[in-house]
N, C-alpha and C positions, 0 to 999 in steps of 0.2 A: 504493500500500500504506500510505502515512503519511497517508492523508487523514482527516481529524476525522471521526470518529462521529456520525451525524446522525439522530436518531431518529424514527421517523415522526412526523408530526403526531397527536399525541394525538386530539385533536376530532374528525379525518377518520376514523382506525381505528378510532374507538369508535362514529364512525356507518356507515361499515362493516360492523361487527362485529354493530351493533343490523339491519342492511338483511337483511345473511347471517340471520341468526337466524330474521327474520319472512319469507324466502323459504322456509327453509328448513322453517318449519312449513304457510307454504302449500302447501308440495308432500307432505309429511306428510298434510293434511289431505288432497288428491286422492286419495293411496295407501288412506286410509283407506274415503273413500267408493267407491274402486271396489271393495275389500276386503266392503262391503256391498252393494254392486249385486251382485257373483259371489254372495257369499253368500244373498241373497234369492233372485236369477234360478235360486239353483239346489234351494232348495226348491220355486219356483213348477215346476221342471222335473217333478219327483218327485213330486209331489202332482198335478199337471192332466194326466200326459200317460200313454197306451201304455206309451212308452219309461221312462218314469219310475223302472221299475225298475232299470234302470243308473246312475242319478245318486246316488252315494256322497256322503253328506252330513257335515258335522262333521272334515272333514278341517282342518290346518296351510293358512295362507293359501297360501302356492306351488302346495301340492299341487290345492286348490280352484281355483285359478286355472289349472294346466294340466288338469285335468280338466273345466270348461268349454270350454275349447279343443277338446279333444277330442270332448266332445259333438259341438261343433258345426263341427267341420272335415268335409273333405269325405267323410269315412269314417264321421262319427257318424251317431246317430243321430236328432238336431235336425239333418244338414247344409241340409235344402231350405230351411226356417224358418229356420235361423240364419247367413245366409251371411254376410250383413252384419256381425251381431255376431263373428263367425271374423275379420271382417277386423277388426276394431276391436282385438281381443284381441291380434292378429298385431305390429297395432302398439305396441302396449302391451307389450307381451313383452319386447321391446330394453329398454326402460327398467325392467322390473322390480326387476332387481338392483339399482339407486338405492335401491329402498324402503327395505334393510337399510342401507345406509350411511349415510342419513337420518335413519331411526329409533331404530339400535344405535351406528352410528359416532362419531367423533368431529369436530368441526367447526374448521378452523382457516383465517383468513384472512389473507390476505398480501398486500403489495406489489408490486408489479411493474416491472421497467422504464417507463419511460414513465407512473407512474401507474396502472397496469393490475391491477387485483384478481383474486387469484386463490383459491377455495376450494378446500382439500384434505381431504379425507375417510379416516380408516383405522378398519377394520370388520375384527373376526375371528371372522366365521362359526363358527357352534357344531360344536364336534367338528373344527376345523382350526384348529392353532397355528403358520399363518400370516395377519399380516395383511396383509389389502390395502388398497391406497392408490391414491385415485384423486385427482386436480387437473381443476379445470373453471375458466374465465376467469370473470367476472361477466358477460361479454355473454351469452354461453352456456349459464350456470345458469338468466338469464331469459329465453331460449329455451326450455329444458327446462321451466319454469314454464310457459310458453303451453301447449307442446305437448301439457303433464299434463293442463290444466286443457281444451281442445279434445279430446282423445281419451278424457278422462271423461265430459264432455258427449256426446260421442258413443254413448259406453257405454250411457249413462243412458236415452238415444231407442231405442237400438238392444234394450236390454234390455226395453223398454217394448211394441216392437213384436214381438219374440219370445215374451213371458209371453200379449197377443193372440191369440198365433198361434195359441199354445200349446191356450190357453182354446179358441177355436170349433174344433180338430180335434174 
């Protein structure tokens, strides 16, 4: 309890702090682009297809992104064409709610035992005056950084082959 106060290493948390920041927009930038893949994929839907009357355009990103899903889950009406992309979406889904904490929340980085960085995040969703708070390790964050950036990738071919499809029905 009497032990001196020892304060981190300036130099180390400030390039931390700068690491945090430029992952933190990398992954911003994936939410982004796949904010435009759904968006795009879902005017191609509405304009090239039969079905296209069902696809509600101009909606709030969430909403546009579970109504893609739905399109093309196994009940829609893209499912045969869009199965691929259903699963990409599926995956994508778990990590949605990062987007907001990301985007809106606040970023704060920390020390750890043993040297171990950890980002904490608190985000208070509009129309709830509760906030939330989440903690993610640095090994972890750049995990979630891969995973973003592989299942947008994914998005992007999968979206590519569906607007195809879409076109020669």
């Amino acid at each position: 309890m009497n032990a001196p106060f020892c304060p981190p290493d300036q130099k180390n948390f400030a390039s931390m702090t700068g690491q945090a920041d430029k992952w933190r927009g990398e992954c911003i930038q994936y939410f982004s682009e796949l904010e435009q893949i759904v968006e795009d994929l879902l005017h191609q839907l509405a304009g090239k297809s039969k079905s296209g009357k069902r696809v509600k355009l101009g909606q709030p990103v969430g909403a546009a992104f579970a109504h893609l899903r739905e399109l093309t889950n196994a009940k829609g009406p893209f499912a045969s064409k869009g199965k691929a992309i259903s699963s990409t979406l599926a995956e994508l889904a778990v990590w949605f709610e990062w987007r907001a904490h990301l985007t809106h929340g606040t970023l704060t980085v920390w020390r750890g035992r043993d040297d171990k960085w950890l980002l904490a995040f608190a985000h208070r969703p509009a129309n709830d005056g509760t906030v939330r708070t989440y903690a993610i390790t640095w090994n972890d964050a750049g995990e979630l950084g891969k995973c973003l950036r592989k299942q947008v990738t994914a998005l992007r071919e999968n979206a590519r082959s569906l607007t195809n499809a879409v076109r020669g029905a």
